[in-house]
C-alpha positions as CSV (number, residue, x, y, z in Angstrom):
1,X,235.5,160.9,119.8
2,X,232.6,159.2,120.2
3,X,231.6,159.7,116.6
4,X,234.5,157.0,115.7
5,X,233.2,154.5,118.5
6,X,229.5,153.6,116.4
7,X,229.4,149.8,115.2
8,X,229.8,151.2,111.4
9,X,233.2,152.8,112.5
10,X,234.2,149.9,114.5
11,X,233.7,147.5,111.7
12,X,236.0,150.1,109.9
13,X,238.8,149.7,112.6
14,X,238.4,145.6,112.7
15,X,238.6,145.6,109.1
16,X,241.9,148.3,108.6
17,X,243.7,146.0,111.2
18,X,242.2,142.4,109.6
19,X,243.8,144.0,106.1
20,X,247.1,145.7,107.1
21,X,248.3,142.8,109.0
22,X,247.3,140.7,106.3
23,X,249.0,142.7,103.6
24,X,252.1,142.8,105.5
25,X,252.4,138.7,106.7
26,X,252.2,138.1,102.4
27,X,254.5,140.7,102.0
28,X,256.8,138.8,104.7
29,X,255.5,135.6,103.0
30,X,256.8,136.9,99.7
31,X,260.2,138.3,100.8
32,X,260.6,134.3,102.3
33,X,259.8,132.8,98.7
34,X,262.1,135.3,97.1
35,X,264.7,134.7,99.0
36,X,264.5,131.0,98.4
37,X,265.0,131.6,94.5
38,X,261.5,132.8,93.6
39,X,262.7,136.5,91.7
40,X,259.2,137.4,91.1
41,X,258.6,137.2,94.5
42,X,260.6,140.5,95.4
43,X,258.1,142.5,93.1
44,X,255.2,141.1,95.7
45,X,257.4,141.4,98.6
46,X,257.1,145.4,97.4
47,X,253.7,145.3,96.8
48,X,251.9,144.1,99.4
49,X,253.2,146.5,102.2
50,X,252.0,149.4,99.7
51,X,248.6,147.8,99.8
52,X,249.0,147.7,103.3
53,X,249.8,152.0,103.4
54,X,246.8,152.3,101.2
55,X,244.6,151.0,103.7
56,X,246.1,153.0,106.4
57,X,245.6,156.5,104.1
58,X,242.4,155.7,103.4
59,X,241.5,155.1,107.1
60,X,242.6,157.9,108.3
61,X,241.5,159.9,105.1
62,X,237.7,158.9,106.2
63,X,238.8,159.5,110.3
64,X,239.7,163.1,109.7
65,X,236.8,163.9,107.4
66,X,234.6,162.3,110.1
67,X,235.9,164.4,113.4
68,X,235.6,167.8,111.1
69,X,231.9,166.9,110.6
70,X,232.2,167.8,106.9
71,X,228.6,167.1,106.2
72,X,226.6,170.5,105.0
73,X,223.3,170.7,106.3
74,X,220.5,169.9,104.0
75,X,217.7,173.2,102.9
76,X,214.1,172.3,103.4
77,X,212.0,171.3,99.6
78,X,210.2,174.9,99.8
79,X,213.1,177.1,100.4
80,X,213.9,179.6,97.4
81,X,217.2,179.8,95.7
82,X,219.3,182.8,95.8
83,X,219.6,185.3,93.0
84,X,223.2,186.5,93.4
85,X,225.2,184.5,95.7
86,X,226.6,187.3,97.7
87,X,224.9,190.2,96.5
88,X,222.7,192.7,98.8
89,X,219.4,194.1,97.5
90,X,221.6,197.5,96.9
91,X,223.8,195.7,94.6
92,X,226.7,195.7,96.9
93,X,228.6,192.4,97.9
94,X,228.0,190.6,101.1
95,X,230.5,188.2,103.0
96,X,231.3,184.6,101.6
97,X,228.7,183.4,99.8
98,X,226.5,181.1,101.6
99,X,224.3,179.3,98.7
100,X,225.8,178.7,95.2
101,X,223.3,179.6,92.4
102,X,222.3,177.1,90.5
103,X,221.0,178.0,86.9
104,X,219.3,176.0,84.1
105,X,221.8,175.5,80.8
106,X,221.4,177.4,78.2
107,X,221.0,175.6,74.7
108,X,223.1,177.6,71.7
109,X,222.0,176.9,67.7
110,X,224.9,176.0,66.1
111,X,225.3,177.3,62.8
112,X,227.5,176.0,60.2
113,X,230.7,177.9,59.2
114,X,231.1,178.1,55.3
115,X,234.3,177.4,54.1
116,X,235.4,180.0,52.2
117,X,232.4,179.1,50.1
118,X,233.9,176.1,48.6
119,X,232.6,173.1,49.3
120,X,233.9,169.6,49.8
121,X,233.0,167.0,46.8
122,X,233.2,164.0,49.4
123,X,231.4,165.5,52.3
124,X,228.2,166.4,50.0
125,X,227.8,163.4,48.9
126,X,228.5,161.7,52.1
127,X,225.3,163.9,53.6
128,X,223.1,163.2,50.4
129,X,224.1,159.4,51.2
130,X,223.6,159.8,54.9
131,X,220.1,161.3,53.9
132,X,218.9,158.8,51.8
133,X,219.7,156.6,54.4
134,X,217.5,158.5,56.6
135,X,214.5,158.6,54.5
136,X,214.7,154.8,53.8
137,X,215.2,153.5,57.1
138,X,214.8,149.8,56.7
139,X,217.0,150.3,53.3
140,X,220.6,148.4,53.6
141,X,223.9,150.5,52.5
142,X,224.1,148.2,49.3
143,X,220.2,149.8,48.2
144,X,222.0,153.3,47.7
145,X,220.7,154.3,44.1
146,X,224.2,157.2,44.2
C-alpha cells in the first residue's frame, strides 16, 4: 500500500476527487437548467456523471495495475537473445517461454502477375506517362510530348 501513498499517486487521488466532484455538481447544475426549460440541458445532465465514471475507471484501472507490479524487469545491453523461445538444446520444449524472439523482417520481391497476357491499353500508357515524368523531373504535366 505504500506504493499508492508517493506524491505522484497522491496528486492522482487529489486530482480523481477535484474531477469527479466536479463532473457531478455540472451534472446537478445541468439537471437544474433543464428543469427550468433548458431541453438541452438533460443531454448534459447525462453526460457529465459519465465523465465523472470515466474518471473513476481509469483510477482504479492505473490502482490495480500498480499493486500487481506489472512492470517486467529490464535485460542488461550485453545479454544475448534466445534462439527458440522455449526450446532445449535437445530440441525438446521447455516450460513457458521466458524471452520472446525477436527477428529482423524479411523483405519479399514482388513480381508482377500477368494478366492472362493481355494487357491494359490505359495502364501502359499511364506508366510510359508516369516515366516520362520521371526522367524529366522539373517537366510540368502539360510538357507530356504522348
Amino acid at each position: 500500500m505504500k506504493r499508492l501513498w508517493t506524491p505522484a499517486w497522491i496528486v492522482r487521488h487529489v486530482a480523481t476527487v477535484v474531477l469527479v466532484v466536479a463532473f457531478l455538481g455540472l451534472g446537478w447544475w445541468q439537471i437544474s437548467r433543464a428543469a427550468s426549460g433548458n431541453t438541452l440541458s438533460w443531454a448534459y445532465a447525462f453526460e457529465w456523471p459519465i465523465f465523472a465514471g470515466f474518471v473513476v475507471f481509469v483510477w482504479w484501472r492505473e490502482l490495480r495495475h500498480t499493486l500487481r507490479g506489472d512492470v517486467a524487469p529490464t535485460e542488461p545491453a550485453d545479454a544475448e537473445p534466445a534462439e527458440v523461445v522455449g526450446a532445449r538444446p535437445g530440441g525438446e520444449a521447455a516450460g513457458p517461454a521466458t524471452r520472446p524472439v525477436v527477428r529482423r523482417p524479411v523483405r519479399v520481391a514482388r513480381v508482377p502477375a500477368a494478366a492472362d497476357g493481355v494487357e491494359d491499353t490505359d495502364l501502359a500508357a499511364y506508366n510510359r506517362y508516369l516515366s516520362w515524368l520521371n526522367a524529366n523531373p522539373g517537366a510540368k504535366p502539360g510538357d507530356y510530348p504522348g
